[in-house]
C-alpha positions in Angstrom: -17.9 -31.6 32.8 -16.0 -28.1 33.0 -17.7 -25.7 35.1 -18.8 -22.9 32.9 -18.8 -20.4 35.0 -16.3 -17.2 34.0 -17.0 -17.7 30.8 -18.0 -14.2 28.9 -20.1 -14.0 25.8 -18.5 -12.0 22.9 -21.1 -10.7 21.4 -21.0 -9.6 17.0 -20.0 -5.9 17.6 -16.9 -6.9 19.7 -15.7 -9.3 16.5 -16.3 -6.4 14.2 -14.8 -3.5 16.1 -11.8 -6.2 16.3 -11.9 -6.8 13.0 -12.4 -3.1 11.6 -9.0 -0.7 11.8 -10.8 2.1 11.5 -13.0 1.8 14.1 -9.9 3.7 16.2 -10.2 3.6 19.8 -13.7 0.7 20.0 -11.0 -1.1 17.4 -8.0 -1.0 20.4 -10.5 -1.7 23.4 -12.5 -4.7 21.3 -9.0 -6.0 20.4 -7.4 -5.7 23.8 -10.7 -7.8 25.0 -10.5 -10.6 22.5 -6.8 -11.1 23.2 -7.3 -10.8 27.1 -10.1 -13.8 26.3 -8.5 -15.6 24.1 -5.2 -15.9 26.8 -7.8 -16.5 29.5 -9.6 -18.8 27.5 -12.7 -18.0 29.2 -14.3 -16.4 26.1 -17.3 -18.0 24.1 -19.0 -17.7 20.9 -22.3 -19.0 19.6 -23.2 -20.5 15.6 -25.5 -17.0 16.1 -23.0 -14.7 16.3 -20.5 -16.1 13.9 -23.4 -16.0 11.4 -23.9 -12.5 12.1 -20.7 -11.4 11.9 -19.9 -13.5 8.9 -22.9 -11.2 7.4 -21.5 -8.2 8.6 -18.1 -8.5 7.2 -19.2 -9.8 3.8 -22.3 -7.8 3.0 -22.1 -4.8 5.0 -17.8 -4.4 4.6 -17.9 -6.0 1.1 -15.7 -3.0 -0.2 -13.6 -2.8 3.1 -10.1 -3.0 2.4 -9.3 -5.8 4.7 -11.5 -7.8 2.5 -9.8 -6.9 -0.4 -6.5 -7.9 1.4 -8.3 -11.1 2.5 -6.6 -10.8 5.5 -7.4 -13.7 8.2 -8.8 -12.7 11.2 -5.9 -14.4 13.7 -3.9 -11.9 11.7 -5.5 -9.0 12.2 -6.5 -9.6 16.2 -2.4 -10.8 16.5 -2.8 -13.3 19.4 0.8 -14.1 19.2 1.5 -11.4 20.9 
């Protein structure tokens, strides 16, 4: 089994400050985080948090423009680089 330990928990305001443009500078730092993660691969995620942020952006942003756009969210985090 893969030792665990490193890993770091993103918690559902991380994912939406990500996710949100116009959060401004939490939107760069929560970006810069997920990317750093995501190239480390020592991030993690739970069902909980997905479900919560799935709420977030579909109730809470429903009239958000990236919504409208249905943007993906690889595409809006760009982990290509």
């Amino acid at each position: 089994m893969k030792d665990n330990i490193g890993l770091q928990f993103v918690d559902t305001n991380i994912l939406g400050c990500a996710h949100d443009i116009s959060a401004g500078r939490k939107h760069e730092i929560a970006k810069k985080l997920l990317k750093d993660l995501w190239n480390k691969r020592n991030g993690c995620l739970s069902t909980q948090i997905l479900s919560e942020f799935y709420v977030t952006i579909t109730k809470k942003w429903k009239d958000h423009y990236l919504l409208r756009k249905r943007h993906k969210l690889s595409q809006i985090l760009d982990f290509g680089n």
